[in-house]
Structures are given as structure tokens and as C-alpha cells.
C-alpha positions as a Markdown table, in Angstrom:
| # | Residue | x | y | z |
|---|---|---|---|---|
| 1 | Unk | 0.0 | 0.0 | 0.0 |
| 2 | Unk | 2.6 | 2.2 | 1.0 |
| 3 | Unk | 4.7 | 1.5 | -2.3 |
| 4 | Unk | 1.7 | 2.2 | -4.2 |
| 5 | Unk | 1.3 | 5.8 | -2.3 |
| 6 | Unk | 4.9 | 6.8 | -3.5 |
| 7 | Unk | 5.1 | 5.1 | -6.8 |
| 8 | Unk | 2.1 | 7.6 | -7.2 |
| 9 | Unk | 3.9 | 10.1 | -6.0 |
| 10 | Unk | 6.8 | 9.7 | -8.1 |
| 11 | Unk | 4.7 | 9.6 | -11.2 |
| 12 | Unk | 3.4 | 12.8 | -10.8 |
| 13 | Unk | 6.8 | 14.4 | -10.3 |
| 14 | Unk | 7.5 | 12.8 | -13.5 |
| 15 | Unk | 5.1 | 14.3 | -15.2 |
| 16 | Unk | 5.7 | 17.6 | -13.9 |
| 17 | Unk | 9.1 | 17.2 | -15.0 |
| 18 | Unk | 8.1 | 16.8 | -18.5 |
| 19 | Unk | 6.0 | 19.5 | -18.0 |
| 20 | Unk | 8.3 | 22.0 | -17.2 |
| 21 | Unk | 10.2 | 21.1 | -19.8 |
| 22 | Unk | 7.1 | 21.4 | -22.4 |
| 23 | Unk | 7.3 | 24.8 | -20.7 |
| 24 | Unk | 10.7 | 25.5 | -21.6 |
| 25 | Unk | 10.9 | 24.0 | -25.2 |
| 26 | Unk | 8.4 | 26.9 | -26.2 |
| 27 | Unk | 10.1 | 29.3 | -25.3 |
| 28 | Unk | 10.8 | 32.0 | -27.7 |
| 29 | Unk | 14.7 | 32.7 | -26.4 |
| 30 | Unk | 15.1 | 28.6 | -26.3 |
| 31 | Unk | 19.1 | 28.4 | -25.7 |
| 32 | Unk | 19.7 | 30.4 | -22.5 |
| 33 | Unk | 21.1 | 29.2 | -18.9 |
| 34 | Unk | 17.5 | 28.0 | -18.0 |
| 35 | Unk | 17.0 | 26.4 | -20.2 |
| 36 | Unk | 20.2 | 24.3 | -19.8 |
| 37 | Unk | 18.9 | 23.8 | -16.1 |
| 38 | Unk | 15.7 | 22.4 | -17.3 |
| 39 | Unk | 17.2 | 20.1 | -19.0 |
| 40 | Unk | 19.7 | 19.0 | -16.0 |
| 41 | Unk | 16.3 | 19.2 | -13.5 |
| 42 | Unk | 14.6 | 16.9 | -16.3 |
| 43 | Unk | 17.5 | 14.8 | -16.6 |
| 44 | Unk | 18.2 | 14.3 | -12.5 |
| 45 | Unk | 14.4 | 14.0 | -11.9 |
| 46 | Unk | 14.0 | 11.4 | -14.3 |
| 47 | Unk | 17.1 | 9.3 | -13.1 |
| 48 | Unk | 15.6 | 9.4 | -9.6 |
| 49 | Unk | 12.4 | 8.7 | -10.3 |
| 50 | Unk | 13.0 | 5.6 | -12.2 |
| 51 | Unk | 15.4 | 4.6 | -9.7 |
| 52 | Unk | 13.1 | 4.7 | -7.1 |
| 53 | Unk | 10.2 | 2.9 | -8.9 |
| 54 | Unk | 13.2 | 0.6 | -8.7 |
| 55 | Unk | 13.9 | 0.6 | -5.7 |
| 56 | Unk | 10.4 | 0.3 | -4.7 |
| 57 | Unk | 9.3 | -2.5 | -6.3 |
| 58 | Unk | 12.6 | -4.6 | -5.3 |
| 59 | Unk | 11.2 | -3.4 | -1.5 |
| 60 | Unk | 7.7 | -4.8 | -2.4 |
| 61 | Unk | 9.7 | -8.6 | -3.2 |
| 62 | Unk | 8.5 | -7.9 | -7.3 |
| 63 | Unk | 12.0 | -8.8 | -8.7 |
| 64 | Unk | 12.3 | -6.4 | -11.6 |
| 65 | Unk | 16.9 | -7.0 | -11.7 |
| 66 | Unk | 19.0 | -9.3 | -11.8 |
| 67 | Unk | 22.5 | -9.2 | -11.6 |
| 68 | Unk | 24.1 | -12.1 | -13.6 |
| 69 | Unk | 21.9 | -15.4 | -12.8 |
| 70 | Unk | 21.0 | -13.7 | -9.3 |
| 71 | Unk | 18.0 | -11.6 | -8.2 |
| 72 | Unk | 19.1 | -8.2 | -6.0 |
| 73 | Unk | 20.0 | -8.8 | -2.7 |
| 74 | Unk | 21.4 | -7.0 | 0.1 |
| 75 | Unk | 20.6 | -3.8 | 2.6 |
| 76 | Unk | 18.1 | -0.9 | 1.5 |
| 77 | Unk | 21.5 | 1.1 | 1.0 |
| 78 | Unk | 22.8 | -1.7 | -1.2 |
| 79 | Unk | 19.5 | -1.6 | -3.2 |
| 80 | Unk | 19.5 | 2.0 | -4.1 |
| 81 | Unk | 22.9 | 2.5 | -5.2 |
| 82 | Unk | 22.1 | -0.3 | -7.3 |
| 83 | Unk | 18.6 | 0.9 | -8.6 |
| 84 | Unk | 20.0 | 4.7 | -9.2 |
| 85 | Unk | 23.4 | 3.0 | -10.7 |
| 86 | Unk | 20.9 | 1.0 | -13.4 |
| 87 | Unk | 18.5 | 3.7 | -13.8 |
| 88 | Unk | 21.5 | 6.3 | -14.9 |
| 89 | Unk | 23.1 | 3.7 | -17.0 |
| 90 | Unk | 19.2 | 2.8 | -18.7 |
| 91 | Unk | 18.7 | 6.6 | -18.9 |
| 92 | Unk | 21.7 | 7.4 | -20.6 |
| 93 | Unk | 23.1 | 4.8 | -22.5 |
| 94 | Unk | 21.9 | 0.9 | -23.8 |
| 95 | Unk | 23.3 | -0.4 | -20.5 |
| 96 | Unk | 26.5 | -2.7 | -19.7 |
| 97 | Unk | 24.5 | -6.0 | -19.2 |
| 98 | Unk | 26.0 | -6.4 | -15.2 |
| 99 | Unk | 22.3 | -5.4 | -14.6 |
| 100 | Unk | 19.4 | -7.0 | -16.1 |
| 101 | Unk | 15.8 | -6.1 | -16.0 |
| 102 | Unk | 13.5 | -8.8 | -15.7 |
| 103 | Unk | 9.5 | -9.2 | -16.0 |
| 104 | Unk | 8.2 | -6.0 | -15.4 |
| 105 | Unk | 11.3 | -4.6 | -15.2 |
| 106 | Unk | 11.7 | -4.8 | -18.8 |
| 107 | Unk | 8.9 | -2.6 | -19.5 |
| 108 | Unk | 9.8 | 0.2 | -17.1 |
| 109 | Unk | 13.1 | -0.2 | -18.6 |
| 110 | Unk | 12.0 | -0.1 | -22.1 |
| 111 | Unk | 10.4 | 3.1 | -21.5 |
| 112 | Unk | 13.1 | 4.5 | -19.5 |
| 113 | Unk | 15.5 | 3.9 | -22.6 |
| 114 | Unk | 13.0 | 5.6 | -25.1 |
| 115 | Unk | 12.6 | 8.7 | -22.9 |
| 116 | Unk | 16.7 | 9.1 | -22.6 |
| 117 | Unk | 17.5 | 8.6 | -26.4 |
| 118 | Unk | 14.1 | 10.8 | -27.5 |
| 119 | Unk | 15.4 | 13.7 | -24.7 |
| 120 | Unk | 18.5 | 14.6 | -27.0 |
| 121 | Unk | 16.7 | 14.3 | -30.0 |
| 122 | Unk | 14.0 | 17.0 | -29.5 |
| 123 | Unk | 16.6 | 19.3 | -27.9 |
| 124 | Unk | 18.5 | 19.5 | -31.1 |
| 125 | Unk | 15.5 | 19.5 | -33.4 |
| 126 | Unk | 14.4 | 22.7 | -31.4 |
| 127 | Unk | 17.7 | 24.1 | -31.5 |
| 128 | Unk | 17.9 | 23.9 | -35.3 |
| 129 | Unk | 14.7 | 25.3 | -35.9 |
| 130 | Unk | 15.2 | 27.8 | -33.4 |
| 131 | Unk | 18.3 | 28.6 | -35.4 |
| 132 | Unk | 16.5 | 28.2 | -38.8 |
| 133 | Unk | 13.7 | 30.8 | -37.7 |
| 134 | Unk | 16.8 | 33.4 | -36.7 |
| 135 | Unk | 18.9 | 33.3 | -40.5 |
């Protein structure tokens, strides 16, 4: 019940975050400082928040990792290095494979990847045509 409560929780923060940064991308002046910071807040909130779904869900016994043939063990310390280690690799690259998701994981995962490979992709489309509209 509890893990429901702030699994809710850190959905909506991840919403706002992509709202905030729907906020910024229409800016007229689009490259400036806060927008840069937007980005980094985007970036940070989104590493966190997957991490802690993570994190969560390992807390609740739904094994979601696995590293080599084993599920993740250890203290609650030991968990969330692990879950914010695999979110920032997921978030900003394919991943090294000493992590695995499994079951549900996979999905959360999945969309995790999508969201940090479509990020840098609509920055520089908006830069361009922000740059296109100037010449």
C-alpha cells in the first residue's frame, strides 16, 4: 500500500518534470542558462524517479533485476545504489549487461531507454529550428 502511495507520488513528479520542460521548449529565447537547467532538473528527476520505482518494487519482493543469474539482494543502502546506478546507465546509455531487467522490469526499462534517447533528440530539433527561424 505504502509503495503504491509513493510510486504515485513519483509519477506525478515525473510528469511535472516533463511538463516543465514542455514549458521551456516553447520558449521564444530557447538556448539560454534556464534552459540548460531544465534540461539537467529533467534529466536528474527522471534518473531518480525511475530509480526509485526501482527501488520500490525490489522493497515490495516484485524482482524487476538481476545481476548475472542472481536476483538483488542485500541492505536498503545496497538496493538504491544499485537501482539509481541502473537507472542512470538505462537513462543514458543501452546499459552494460551487469544489470538486467527482468519481468516488469523490462517494460519500465524499455520506457526509460526511449525517454533518454528521444530527450537529446528533441533538444537539437528545437535548437535547429530555433536557429532556422533566426537566419
Amino acid at each position: 500500500m505504502v509503495g503504491a502511495l509513493f510510486g504515485s507520488i513519483i509519477v506525478i513528479c515525473l510528469f511535472m518534470s516533463f511538463y516543465l520542460m514542455f514549458c521551456t521548449f516553447m520558449q521564444r529565447n530557447f538556448l539560454s542558462f534556464e534552459t540548460v537547467l531544465s534540461i539537467v532538473y529533467l534529466y536528474v528527476s527522471l534518473l531518480i524517479g525511475f530509480g526509485m520505482i526501482y527501488l520500490i518494487l525490489l522493497q515490495s519482493d516484485i524482482q524487476v533485476l538481476k545481476i548475472g543469474e542472481e536476483y538483488i539482494e542485500g541492505t536498503y543502502f545496497e538496493r538504491l545504489g544499485t537501482c539509481l546506478y541502473f537507472s542512470t546507465i538505462t537513462l543514458f546509455s543501452v546499459g552494460y549487461g551487469d544489470i538486467v531487467p527482468v519481468s516488469f522490469g523490462r517494460f519500465i526499462a524499455s520506457i526509460q531507454a526511449l525517454i533518454g534517447y528521444t530527450l537529446p533528440a528533441v533538444f537539437v530539433a528545437r535548437t535547429v529550428m530555433d536557429k532556422g527561424k533566426k537566419l
